[in-house]
N, C-alpha and C positions, 0 to 999 in steps of 0.2 A: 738408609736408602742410598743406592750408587748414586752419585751425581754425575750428571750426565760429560764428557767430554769438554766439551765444548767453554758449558759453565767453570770449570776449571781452567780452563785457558785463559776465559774472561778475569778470575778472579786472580791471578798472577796480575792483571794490571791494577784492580781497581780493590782488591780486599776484600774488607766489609762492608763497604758500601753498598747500599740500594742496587739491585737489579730488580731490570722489567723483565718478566718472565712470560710466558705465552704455555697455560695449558689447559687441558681435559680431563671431563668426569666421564666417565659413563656410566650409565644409570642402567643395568642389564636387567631386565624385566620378563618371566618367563610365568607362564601359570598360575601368577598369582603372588609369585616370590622374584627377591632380588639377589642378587648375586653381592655380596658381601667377603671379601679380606679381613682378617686383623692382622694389622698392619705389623712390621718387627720392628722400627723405630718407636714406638709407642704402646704398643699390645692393643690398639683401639680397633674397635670394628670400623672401615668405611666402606666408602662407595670406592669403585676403581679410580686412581685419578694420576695422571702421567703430563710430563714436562714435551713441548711439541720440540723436534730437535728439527734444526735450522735446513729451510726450504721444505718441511713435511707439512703436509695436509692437517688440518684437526682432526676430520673422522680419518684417516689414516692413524695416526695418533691413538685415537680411541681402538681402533680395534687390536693394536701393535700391544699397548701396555694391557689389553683385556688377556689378549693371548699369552703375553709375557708372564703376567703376573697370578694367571687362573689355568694355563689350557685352556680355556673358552675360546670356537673362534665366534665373531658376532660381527651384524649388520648393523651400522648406524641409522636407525629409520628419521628422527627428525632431531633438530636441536632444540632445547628446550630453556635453554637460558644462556645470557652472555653477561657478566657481570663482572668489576672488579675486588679482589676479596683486598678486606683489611692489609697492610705491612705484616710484616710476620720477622722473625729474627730464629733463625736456625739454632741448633743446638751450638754450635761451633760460632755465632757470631755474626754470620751470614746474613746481609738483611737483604728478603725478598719483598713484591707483590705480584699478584698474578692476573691479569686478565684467564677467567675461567670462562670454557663454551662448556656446557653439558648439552652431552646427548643421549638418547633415550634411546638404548639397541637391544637386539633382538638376537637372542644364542641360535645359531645354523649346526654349532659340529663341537666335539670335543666335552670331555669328562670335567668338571669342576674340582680340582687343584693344588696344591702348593705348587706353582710351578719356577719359584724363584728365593733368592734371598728377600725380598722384598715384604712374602705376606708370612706369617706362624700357622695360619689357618685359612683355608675358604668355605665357604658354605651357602647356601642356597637359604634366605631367611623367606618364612610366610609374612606379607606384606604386615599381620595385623601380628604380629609376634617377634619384632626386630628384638636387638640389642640397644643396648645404649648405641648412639650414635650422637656424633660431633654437632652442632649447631648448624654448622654450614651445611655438612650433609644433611641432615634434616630437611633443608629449604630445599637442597637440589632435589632430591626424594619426591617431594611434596609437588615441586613443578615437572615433576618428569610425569605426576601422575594426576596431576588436577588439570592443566592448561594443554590445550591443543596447539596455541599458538605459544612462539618463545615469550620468554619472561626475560626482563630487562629491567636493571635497579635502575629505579627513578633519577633523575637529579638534583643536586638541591636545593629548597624553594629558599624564596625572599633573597633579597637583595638584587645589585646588577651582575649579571652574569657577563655580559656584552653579549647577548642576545638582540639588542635592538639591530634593527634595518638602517643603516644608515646610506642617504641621500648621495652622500659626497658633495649636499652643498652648504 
């Protein structure tokens, strides 16, 4: 996958170190089917999912790498989850995490795909006949298509958080 500009810039000061990263899924939902890549860094099926580059919208985001990576253009209609995923360590050493928004969009225009280095394949799966797909996309899938309202990973329980109200006396 290109890495984006930007993130290379970063990475001249800081290496391998942690980066906070800010991206998008979109979950394109058409007839009954999804719109599905497999991916060229990995050969995996996923959901579309792109890095926001600095001062961009999320659903701009979404619809920039749907188009980039499919020809699809699409409407973002609602968000359906914002969570942050697991650390992750790039091929190369790179350690990321991401706060991910997914959103659940809607194809307006355009033929489904190869349209980059990025995907080997696209294709249009029936909701009840995917591929293997990744764990994470799973959950994203599943909230794009069960919850009306976003989904948000919980916090977590037991102990002090510093949640208490405090007085200031």
């Amino acid at each position: 996958m290109p890495t984006p500009e930007f993130i290379l810039r970063l990475r001249k000061f800081i290496g391998h170190d942690p980066l906070w990263l800010s991206g998008v899924t979109a979950v394109v939902l058409h007839e009954g089917q999804v719109l599905l890549n497999r991916r060229s860094d990995n050969g995996a099926w996923a959901l579309l999912h792109g890095v926001m580059e600095p001062g961009e919208q999320p659903a701009e985001t979404a619809v920039r790498e749907v188009r980039e990576e499919t020809g699809v253009l699409v409407v973002p209609e609602r968000i359906t989850s914002v969570y942050t995923l697991p650390p992750g360590v790039c091929a190369n050493g790179d350690q990321v995490q991401y706060l991910n928004i997914a959103f659940q969009c809607r194809p307006v225009a355009g033929h489904a795909r190869v349209n980059d280095d990025e995907s080997l394949e696209v294709r249009w799966f029936p909701l009840d006949s995917l591929p293997e797909l990744r764990r994470n996309d799973q959950l994203l899938l599943s909230k794009a298509r069960e919850e009306m309202t976003p989904w948000f990973a919980s916090p977590p329980t037991g102990g002090d958080h510093g949640d208490r109200i405090h007085s200031g006396q």
